[in-house]
C-alpha positions in Angstrom: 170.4 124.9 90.7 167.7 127.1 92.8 168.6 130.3 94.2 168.9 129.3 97.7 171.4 126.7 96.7 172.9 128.9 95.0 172.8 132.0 97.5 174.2 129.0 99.9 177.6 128.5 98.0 178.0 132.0 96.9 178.3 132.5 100.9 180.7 130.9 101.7 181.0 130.6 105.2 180.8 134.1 105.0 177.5 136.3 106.8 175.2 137.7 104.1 176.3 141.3 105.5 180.2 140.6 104.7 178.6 140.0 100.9 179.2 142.9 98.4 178.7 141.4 95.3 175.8 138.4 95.1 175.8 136.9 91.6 173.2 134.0 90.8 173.2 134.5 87.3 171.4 131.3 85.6 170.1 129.7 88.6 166.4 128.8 88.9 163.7 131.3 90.3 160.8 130.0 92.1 157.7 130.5 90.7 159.3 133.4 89.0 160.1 135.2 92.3 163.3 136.1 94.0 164.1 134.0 96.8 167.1 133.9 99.7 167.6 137.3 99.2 167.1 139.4 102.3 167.9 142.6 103.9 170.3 141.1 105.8 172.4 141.4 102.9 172.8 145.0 103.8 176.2 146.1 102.6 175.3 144.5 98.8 176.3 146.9 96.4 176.1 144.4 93.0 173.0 141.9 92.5 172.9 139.9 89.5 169.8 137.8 88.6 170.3 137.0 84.9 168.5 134.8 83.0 166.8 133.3 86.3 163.0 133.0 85.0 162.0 136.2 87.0 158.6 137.7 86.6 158.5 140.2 89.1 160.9 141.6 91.5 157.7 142.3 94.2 159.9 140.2 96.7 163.1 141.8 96.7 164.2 143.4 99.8 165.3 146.5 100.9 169.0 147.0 100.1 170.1 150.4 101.1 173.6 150.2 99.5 172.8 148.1 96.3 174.0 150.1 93.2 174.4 147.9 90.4 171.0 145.3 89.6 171.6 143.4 86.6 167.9 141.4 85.6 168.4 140.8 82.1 167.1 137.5 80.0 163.5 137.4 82.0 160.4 137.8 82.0 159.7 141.0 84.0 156.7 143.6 82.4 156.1 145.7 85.1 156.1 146.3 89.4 159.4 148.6 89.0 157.7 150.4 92.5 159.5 148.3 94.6 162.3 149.2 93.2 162.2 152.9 93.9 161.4 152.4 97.6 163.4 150.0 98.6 167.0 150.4 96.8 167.2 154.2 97.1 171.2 154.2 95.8 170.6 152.6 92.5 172.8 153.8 89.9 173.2 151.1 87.5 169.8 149.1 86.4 170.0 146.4 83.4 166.3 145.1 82.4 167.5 144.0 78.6 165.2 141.1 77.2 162.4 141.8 79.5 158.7 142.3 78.7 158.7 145.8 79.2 156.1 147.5 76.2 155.4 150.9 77.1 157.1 153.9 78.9 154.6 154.0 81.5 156.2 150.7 82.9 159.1 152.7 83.4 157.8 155.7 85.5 158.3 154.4 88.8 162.2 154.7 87.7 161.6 159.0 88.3 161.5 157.9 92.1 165.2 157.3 92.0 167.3 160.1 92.3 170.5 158.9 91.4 170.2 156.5 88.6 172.6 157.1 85.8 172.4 153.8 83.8 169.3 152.2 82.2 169.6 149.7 79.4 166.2 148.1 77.9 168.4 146.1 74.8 165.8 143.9 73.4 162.6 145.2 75.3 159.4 146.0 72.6 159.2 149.6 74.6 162.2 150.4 72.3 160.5 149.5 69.3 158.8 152.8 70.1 159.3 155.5 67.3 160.7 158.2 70.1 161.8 155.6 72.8 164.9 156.8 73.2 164.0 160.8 73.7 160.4 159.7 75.6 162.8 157.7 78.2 165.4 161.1 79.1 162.5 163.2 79.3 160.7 160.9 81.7 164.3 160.1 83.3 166.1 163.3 83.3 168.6 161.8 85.9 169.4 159.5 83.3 172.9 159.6 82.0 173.0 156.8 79.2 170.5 155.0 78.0 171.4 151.0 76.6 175.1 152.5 76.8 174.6 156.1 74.8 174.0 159.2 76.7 171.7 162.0 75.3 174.0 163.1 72.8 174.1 159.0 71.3 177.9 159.2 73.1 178.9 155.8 73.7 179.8 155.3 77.9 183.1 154.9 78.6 184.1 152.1 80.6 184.9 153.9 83.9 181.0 155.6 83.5 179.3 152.2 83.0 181.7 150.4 85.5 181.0 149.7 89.2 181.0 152.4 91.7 
């Protein structure tokens, strides 16, 4: 199924700004791109887009209350700009099984202020002999990193939860 389709049923009957929680996990990206999704989604705090072919996430719009982005299982390397300007309340961001090769994909992440989550599972950049100290000096807002925090405490499920 393509995202609009999708986007379509997840709506049901429902505006896109009663939407909190907009999962399209699976579906079929266009070209690799997002599509359907727009700011008129405003009150989104959860966006999943797992495993839906993306390449880049240059489309995506601005979601001033999104929180939680789940893009695991794609194809995404890079273009993590947009993602500073435009969804300035991120707190949770999953990019496991992406392209992502070298820390200084990941410096646009220093733009957001409150983002306490990061998890790169399955990326090459953590292949990288100091990966895991490189990414909470870049990220000092960072509180756990693929589910540890500094320390290699594991999160515990009200920290990695929603909200």
């Amino acid at each position: 199924m393509d995202m609009k389709k999708r986007i379509h049923l997840e709506l049901r009957n429902r505006t896109p700004s009663d939407v909190q929680e907009l999962v399209l996990d699976n579906c079929r990206s266009n070209e690799g791109k997002m599509e359907g999704i727009t700011e008129e989604f405003e009150n989104l705090e959860l966006l999943s887009l797992i495993n839906v072919g993306l390449i880049n996430v240059s489309n995506i719009p601005k979601l001033g209350k999104l929180k939680k982005l789940e893009l695991s299982d794609n194809r995404i390397s890079g273009g993590l700009e947009v993602l500073a300007e435009r969804l300035v309340n991120l707190t949770h961001l999953n990019l496991s099984g992406n392209k992502f090769k070298d820390i200084s994909t990941l410096e646009p992440l220093k733009k957001l202020p409150i983002l306490k989550s990061l998890d790169l599972f399955n990326c090459e950049v953590t292949n990288l002999g100091d990966y895991r100290e490189s990414i909470f000096k870049l990220l000092p807002q960072l509180t756990y990193l693929d589910g540890y925090d500094i320390e290699d405490c594991e999160a515990s499920d009200s920290d990695e939860g929603f909200g």
